[in-house]
C-alpha positions in Angstrom: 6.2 0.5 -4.9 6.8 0.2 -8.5 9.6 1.7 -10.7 6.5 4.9 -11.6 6.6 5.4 -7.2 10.3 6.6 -7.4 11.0 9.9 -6.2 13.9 10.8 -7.7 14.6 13.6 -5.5 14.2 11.8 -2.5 17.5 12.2 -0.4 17.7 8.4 0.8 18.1 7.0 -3.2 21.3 9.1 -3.4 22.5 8.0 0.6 22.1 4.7 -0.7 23.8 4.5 -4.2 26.6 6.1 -2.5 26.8 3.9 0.3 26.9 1.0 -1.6 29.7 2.3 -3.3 32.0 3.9 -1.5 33.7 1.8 1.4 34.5 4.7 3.6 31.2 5.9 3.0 29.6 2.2 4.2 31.8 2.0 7.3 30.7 5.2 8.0 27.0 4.2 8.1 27.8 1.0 9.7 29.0 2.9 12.7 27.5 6.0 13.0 23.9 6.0 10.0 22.3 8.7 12.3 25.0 10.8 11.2 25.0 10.1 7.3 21.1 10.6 7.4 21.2 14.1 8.5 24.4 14.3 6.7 22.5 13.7 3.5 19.1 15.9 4.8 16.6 12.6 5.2 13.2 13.8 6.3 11.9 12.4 9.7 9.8 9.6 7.8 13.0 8.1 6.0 15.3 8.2 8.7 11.8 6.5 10.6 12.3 4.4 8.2 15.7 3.3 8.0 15.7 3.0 11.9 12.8 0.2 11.8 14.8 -1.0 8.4 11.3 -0.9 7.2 11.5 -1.8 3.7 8.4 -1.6 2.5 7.8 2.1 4.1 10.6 3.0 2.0 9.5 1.8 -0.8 5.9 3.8 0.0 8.0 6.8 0.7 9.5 6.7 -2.9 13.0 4.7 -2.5 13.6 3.4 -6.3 12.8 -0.5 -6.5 16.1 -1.2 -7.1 17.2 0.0 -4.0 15.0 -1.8 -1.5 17.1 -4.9 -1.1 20.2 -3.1 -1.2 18.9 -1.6 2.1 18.2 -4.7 3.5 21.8 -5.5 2.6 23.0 -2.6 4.5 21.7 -3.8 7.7 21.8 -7.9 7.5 24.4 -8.3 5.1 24.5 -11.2 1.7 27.6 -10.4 -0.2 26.5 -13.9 -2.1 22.8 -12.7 -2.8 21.4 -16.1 -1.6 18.1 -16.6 -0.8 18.7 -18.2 2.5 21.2 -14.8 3.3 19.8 -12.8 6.3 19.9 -9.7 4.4 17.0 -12.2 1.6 15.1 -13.1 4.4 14.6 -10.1 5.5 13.7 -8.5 2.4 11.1 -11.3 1.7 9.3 -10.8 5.0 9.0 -6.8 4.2 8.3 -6.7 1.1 6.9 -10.2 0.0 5.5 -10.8 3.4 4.1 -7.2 3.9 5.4 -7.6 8.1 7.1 -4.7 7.1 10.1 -3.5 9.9 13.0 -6.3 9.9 14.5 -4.9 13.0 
């Protein structure tokens, strides 16, 4: 899962950078992420993936280091980037951990 794993091609790294970005874009995932998957052409594994919110699997399937927490910031939240923030707890028991799915 390090930064020589990314696979810059891969359709989630460019889903994410833009829906951390864009507010429409976010509210839009919020509400309807099945949508912006497909909308963005996700293969079966990342949208597998995102479902579980299965951070480590994405960082297996090539999702750029960087990235990892922002998805777990996606789906729990920590505007403040605290460690006691759901969205930090649930990164550390993926990825530190290894459990894998937070959801």
């Amino acid at each position: 899962m390090g930064i020589a794993d990314t696979k810059h091609e891969l359709a989630a790294n460019r889903m994410i950078f833009d829906v951390r970005r864009d507010p429409a874009l976010y509210t839009n995932f919020a509400d309807n992420f099945e949508t912006v998957m497909e909308n963005y052409g996700l293969s079966e594994d990342e949208r597998q993936a995102f479902r579980d919110i299965d951070i480590k699997r994405l960082g297996e399937l090539g999702v750029h280091p960087y990235f990892l927490p922002q998805v777990s910031r996606l789906f729990h939240g920590g505007a403040y980037n605290h460690n006691n923030s759901p969205s930090a707890q649930a990164y550390g028991k993926s990825v530190v951990d290894g459990e894998g799915k937070t959801r």
